[in-house]
C-alpha positions as a LaTeX table, in Angstrom:
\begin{tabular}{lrrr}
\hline
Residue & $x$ (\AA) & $y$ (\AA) & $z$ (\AA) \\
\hline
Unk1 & 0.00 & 0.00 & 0.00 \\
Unk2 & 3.08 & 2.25 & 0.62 \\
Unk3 & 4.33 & 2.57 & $-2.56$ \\
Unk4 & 0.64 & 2.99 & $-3.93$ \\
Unk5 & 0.77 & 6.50 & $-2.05$ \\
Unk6 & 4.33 & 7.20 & $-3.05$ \\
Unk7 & 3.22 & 6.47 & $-6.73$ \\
Unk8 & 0.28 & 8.48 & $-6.61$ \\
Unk9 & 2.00 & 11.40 & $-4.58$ \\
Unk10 & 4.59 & 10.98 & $-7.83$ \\
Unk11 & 2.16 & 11.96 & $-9.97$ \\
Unk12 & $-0.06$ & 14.45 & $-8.93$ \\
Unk13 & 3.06 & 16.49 & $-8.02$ \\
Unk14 & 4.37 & 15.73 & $-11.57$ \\
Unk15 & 1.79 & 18.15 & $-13.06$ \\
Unk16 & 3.77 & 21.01 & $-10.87$ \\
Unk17 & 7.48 & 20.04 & $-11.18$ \\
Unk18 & 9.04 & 21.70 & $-14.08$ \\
Unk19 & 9.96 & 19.05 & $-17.15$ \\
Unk20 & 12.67 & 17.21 & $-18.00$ \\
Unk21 & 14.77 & 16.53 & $-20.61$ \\
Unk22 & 15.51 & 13.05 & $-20.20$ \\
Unk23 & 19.04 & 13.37 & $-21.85$ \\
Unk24 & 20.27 & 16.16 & $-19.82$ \\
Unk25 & 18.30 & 16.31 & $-16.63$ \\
Unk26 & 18.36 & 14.76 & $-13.29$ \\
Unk27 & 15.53 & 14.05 & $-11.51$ \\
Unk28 & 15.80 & 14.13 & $-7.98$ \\
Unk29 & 13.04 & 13.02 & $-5.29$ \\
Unk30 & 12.72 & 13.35 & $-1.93$ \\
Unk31 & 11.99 & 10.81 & 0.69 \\
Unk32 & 12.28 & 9.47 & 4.27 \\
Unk33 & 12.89 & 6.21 & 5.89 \\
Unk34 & 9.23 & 4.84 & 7.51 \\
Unk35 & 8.90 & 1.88 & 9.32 \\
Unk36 & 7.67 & 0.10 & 6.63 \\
Unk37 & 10.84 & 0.29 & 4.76 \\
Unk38 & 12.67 & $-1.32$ & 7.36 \\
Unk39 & 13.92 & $-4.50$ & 7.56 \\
Unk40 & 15.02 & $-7.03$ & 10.72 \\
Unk41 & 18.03 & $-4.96$ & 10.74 \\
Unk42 & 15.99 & $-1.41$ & 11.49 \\
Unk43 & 17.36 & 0.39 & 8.48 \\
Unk44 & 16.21 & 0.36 & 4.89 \\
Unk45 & 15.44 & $-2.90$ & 3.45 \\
Unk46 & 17.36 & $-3.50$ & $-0.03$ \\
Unk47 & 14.67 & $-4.31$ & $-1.54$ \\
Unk48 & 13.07 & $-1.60$ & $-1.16$ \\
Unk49 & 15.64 & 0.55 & $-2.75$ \\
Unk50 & 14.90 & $-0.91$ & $-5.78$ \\
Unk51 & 11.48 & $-0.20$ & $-5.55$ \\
Unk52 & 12.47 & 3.65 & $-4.58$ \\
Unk53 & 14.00 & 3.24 & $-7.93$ \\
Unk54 & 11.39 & 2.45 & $-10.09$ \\
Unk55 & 9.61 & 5.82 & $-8.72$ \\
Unk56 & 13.01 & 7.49 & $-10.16$ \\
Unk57 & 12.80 & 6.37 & $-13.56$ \\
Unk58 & 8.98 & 6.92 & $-13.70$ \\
Unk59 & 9.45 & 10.49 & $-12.29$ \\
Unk60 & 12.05 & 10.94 & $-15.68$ \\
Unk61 & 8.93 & 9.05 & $-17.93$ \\
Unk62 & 6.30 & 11.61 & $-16.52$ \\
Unk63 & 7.97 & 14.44 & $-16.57$ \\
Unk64 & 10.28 & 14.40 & $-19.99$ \\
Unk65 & 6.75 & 13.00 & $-21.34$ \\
Unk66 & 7.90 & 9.94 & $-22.42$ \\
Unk67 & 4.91 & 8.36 & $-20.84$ \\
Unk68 & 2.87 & 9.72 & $-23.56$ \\
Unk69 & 4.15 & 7.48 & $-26.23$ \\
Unk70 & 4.39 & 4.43 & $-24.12$ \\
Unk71 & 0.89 & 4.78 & $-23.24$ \\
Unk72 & $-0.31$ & 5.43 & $-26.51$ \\
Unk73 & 1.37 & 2.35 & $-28.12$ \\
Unk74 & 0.98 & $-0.09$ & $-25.37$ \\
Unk75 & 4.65 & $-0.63$ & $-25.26$ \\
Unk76 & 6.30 & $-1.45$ & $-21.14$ \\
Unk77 & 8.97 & $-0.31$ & $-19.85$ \\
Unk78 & 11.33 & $-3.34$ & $-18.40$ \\
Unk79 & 14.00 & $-3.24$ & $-16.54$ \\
Unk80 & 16.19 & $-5.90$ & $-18.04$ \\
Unk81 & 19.37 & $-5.82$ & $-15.37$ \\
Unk82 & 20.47 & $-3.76$ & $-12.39$ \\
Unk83 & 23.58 & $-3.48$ & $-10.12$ \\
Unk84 & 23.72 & $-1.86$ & $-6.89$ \\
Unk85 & 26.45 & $-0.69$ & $-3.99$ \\
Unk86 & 25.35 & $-0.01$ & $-0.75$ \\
Unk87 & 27.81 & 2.58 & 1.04 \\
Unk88 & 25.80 & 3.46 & 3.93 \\
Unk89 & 22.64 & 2.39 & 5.79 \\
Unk90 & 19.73 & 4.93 & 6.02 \\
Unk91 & 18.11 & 4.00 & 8.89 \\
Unk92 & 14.76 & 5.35 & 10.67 \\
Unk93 & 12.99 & 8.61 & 9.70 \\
Unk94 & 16.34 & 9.34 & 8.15 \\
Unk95 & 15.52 & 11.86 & 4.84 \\
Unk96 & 17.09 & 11.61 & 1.36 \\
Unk97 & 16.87 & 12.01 & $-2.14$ \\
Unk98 & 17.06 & 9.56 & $-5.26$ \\
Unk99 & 18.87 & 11.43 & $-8.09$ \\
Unk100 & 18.05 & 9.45 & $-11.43$ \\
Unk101 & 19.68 & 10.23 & $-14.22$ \\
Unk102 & 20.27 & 8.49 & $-18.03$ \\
Unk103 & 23.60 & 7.67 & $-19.06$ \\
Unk104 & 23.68 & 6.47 & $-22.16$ \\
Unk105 & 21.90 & 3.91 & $-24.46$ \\
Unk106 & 22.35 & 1.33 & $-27.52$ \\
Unk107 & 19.84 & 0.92 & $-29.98$ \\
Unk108 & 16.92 & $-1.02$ & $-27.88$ \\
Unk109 & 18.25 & $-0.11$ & $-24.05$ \\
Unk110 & 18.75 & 2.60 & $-21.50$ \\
Unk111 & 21.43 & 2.91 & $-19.14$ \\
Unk112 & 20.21 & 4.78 & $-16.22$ \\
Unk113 & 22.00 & 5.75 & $-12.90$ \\
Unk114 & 20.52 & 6.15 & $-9.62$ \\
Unk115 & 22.17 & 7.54 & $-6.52$ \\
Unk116 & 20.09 & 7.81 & $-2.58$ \\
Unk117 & 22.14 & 10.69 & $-0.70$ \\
Unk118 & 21.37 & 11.87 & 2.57 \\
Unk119 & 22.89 & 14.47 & 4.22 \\
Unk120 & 25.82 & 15.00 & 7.21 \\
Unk121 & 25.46 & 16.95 & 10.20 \\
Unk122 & 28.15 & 19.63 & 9.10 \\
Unk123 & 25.71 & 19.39 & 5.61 \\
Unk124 & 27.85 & 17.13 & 3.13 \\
Unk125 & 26.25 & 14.65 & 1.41 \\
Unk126 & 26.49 & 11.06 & 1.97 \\
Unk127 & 26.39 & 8.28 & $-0.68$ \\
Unk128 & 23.80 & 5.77 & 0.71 \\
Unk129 & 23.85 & 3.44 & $-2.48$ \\
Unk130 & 24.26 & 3.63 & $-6.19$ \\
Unk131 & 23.04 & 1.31 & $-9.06$ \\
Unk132 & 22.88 & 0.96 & $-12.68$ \\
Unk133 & 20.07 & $-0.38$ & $-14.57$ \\
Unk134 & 19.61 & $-1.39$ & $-18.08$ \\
Unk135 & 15.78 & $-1.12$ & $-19.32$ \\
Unk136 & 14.34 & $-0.87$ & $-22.35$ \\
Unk137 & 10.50 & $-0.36$ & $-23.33$ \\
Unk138 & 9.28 & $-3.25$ & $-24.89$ \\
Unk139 & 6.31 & $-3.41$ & $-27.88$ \\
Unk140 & 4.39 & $-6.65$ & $-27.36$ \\
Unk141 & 2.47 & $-6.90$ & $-30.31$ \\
Unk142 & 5.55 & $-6.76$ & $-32.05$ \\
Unk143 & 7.50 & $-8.74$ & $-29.83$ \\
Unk144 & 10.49 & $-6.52$ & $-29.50$ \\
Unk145 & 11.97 & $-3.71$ & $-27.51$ \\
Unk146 & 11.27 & $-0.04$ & $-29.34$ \\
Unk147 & 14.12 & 1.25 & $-30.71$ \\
Unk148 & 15.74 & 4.22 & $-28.78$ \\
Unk149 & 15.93 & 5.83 & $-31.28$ \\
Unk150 & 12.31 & 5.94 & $-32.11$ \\
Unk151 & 11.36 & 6.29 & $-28.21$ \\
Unk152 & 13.21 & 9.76 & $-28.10$ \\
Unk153 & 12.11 & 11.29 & $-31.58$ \\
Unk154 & 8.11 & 10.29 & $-30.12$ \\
Unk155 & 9.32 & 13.42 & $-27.88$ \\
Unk156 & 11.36 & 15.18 & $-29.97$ \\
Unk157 & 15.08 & 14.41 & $-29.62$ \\
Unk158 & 17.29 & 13.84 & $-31.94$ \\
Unk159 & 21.10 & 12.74 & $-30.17$ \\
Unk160 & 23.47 & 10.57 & $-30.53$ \\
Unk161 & 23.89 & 8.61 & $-26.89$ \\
Unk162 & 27.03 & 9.51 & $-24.94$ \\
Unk163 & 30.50 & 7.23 & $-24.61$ \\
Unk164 & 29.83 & 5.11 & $-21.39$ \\
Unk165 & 31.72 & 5.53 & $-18.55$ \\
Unk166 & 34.14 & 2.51 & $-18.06$ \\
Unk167 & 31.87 & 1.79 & $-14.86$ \\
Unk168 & 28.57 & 1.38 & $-17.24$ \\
Unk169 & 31.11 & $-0.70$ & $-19.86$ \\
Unk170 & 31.80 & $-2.79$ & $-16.98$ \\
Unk171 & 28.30 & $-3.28$ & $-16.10$ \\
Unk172 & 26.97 & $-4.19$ & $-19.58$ \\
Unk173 & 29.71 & $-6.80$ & $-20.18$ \\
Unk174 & 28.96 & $-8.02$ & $-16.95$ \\
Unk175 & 25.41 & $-8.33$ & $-17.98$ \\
Unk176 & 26.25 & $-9.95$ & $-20.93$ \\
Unk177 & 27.92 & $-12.65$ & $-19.53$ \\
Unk178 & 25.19 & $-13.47$ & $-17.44$ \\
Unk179 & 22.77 & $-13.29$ & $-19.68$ \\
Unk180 & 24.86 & $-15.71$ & $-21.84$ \\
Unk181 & 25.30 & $-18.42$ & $-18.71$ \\
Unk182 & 21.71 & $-18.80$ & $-18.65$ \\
\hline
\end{tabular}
């Protein structure tokens, strides 16, 4: 039920956040720690960071209007792979904020980053935990994932994808050789 309100909170405040352009921008929400999110350990359970992150990327969909096309076409976004670091525990009623951002993409995928930072007494931030996800939205009738290409133009932009980082390299040859031990 938690993330229901989170989700819906997401999107009614969409209509008053300014818009983003999914290339360049980062979008950066604000939560706390309830006790809901906590795990036997009384600080944030892991899995629920990846469910924080899911708000992240739709927050980018909503707001660059990407959701427009994917709704229109019946394609779904999927997240195909994700990797994550956890740096520091947020524990109870702790506040921070999930900074989502795209990196780069191929021709059917996204690489997206996401970052949870709180904040230090003396006011610098603190890493929490960082991940990488691949995802791609995915056209069932036609049984393949929308070219990137195509997704962007639907909102009208027109760029090449930047050089990935050797970190998202890593990650997507790492991916690959997973997905090829299956």
């Amino acid at each position: 039920m938690n993330l229901w309100l989170r989700v819906l909170q997401l999107i009614v405040a969409s209509f008053f956040r300014p818009r983003l352009d999914p290339v360049r921008d980062v979008s950066r929400l604000a939560f706390r720690v309830w006790p809901h999110d906590l795990d036997t350990s009384l600080h944030m359970n892991n899995g629920r960071y990846w469910t924080l992150m899911d708000l992240g990327r739709s927050d980018i969909m909503i707001r660059s209007g990407l959701w427009r096309p994917i709704f229109r076409h019946g394609w779904v976004p999927v997240v195909a792979a994700g990797q994550i670091r956890f740096r520091r525990e947020l524990r109870l009623f702790r506040s921070f904020t999930l900074e989502t951002r795209i990196l780069t993409w191929s021709d059917s995928h996204v690489v997206m980053e996401h970052r949870l930072v709180s904040t230090a007494r003396d006011g610098s931030p603190i890493l929490n935990a960082i991940a990488l996800v691949r995802a791609g939205v995915y056209d069932r009738r036609k049984k393949s994932f929308v070219p990137m290409s195509r997704l962007l133009e639907e909102v009208g932009i027109q760029e090449k994808a930047p050089a990935a980082s050797p970190e998202v390299e890593a990650f997507l040859r790492a991916e690959e050789a997973l997905k090829s031990a299956a």
